[in-house]
C-alpha positions as CSV (number, residue, x, y, z in Angstrom):
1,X,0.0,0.0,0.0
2,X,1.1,3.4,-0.6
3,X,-0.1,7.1,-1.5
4,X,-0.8,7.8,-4.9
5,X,-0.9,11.4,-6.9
6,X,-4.3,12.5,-7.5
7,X,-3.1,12.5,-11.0
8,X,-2.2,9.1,-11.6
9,X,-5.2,7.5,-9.6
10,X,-7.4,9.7,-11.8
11,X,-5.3,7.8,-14.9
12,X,-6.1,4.6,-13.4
13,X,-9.6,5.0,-12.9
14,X,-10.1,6.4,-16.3
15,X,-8.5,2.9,-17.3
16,X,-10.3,0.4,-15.2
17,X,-13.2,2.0,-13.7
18,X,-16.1,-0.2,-15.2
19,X,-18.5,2.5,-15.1
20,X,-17.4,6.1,-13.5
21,X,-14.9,8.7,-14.1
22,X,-12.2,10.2,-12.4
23,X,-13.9,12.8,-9.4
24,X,-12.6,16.2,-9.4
25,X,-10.8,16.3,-5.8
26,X,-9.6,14.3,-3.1
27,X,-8.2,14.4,-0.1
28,X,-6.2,11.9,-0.6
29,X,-5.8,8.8,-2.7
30,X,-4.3,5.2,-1.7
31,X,-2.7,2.5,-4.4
32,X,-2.1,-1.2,-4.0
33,X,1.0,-2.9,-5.9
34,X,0.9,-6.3,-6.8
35,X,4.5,-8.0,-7.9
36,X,5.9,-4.0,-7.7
37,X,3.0,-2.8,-10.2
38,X,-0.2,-0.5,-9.7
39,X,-3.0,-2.8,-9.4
40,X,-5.9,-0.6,-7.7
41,X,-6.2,2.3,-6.2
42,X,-9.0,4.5,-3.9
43,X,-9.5,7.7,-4.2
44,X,-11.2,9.5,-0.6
45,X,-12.7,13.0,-0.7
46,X,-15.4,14.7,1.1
47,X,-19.3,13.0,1.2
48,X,-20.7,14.2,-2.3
49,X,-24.3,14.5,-0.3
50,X,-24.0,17.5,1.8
51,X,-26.0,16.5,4.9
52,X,-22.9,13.7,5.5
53,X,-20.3,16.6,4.9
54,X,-19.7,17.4,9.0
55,X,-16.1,17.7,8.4
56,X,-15.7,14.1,10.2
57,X,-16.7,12.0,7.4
58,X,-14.7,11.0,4.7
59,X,-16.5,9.1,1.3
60,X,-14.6,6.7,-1.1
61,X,-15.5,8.1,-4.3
62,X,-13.8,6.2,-6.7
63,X,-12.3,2.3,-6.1
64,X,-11.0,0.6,-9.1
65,X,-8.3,-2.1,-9.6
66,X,-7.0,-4.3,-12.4
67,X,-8.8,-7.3,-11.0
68,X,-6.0,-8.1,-9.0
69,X,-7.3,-10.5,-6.3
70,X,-8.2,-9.5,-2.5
71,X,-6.9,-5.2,-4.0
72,X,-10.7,-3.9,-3.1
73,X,-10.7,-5.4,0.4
74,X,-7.1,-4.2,0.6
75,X,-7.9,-1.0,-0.2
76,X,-10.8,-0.2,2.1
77,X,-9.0,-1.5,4.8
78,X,-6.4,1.0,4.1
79,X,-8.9,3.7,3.7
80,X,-9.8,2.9,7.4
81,X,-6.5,2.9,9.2
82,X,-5.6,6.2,7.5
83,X,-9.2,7.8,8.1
84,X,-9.1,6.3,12.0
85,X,-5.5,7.6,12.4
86,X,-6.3,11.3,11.2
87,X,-9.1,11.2,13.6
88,X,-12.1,11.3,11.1
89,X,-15.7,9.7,12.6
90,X,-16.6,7.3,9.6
91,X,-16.3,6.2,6.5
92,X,-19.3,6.1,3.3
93,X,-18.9,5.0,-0.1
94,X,-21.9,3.7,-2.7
95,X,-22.0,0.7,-4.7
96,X,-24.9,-0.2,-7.5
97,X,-27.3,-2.0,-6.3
98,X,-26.0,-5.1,-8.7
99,X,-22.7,-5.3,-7.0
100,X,-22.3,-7.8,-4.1
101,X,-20.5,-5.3,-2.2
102,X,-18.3,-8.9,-1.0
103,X,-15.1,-6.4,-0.4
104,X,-16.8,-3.8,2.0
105,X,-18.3,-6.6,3.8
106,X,-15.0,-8.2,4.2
107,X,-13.4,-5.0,5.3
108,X,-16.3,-4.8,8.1
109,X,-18.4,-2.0,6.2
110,X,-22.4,-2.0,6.6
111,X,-25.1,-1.6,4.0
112,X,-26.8,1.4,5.7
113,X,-29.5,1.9,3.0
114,X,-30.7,1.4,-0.1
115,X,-31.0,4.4,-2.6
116,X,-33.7,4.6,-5.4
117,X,-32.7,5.4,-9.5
118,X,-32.6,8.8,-10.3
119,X,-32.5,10.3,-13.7
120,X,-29.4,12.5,-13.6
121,X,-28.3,15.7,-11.6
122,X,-29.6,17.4,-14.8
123,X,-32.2,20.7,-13.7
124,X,-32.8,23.4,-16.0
125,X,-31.8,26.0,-13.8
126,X,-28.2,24.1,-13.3
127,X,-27.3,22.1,-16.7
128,X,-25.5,18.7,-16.5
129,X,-23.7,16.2,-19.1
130,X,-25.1,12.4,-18.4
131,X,-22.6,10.4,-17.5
132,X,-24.0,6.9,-18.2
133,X,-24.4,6.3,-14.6
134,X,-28.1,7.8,-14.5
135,X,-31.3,5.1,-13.6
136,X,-29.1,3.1,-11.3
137,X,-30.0,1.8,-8.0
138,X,-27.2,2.3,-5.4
139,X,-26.3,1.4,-2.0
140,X,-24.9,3.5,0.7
141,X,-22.3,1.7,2.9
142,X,-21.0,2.9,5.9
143,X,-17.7,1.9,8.4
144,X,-17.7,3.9,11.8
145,X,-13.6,4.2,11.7
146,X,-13.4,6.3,15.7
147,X,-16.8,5.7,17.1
148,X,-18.1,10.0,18.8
């Protein structure tokens, strides 16, 4: 495990991310190596829903890997030691609501609830670009990393 430029994990999601983008920002951003090479990396910002950003809670936003085995798991439990060793409260991230979510559970994270498809961010009075990621069912999971 080791830090990674917000730059190159932004690379390596734009390579293996199956269906998302790089973010804009991060707070920081975590790689695994397997035999010496890049093979995932998480990229942890601030909660993209406001009512989670308390300055306390940190979201993964992006988790990709090159199918390396064990890298996801790997990675969130990273994500926790260096969110519980900077003194943040929790942990969120979101899966679709067609992925297992096998890693977070084997990292210890919860399924804290179950989010409905939306059609987009799109309003008239704030115009978005569609992503691809619109009409998806999601799930919001949750790790309390330095329990209040």
């Amino acid at each position: 495990m080791r830090p990674v430029s917000f730059a190159d994990a932004c690379a390596f999601v734009d390579a293996h991310h199956r269906h998302h983008t790089a973010p804009r920002g991060h707070k920081f951003s975590l790689g695994v190596l397997a035999a010496g090479d890049l093979a995932g990396v998480a990229i942890i910002g601030r909660p993209v829903a406001r009512v989670f950003d308390d300055g306390l809670t940190l979201e993964v936003t992006r988790l990709a890997t090159d199918g390396t085995a064990n890298a996801c798991s790997a990675l969130y439990g990273a994500t926790a030691r260096v969110a519980r060793a900077a003194g943040y409260h929790r942990i969120l991230t979101y899966t679709r609501a067609d992925e297992t979510g096998a890693s977070l559970r084997g990292a210890g994270w919860q399924r804290i609830a179950d989010r409905p498809a939306r059609s987009g961010w799109h309003t008239p009075s704030r115009p978005r670009t569609h992503r691809g990621t619109e009409h998806t069912a999601r799930v919001l999971w949750e790790l309390i990393v330095n329990p209040a």
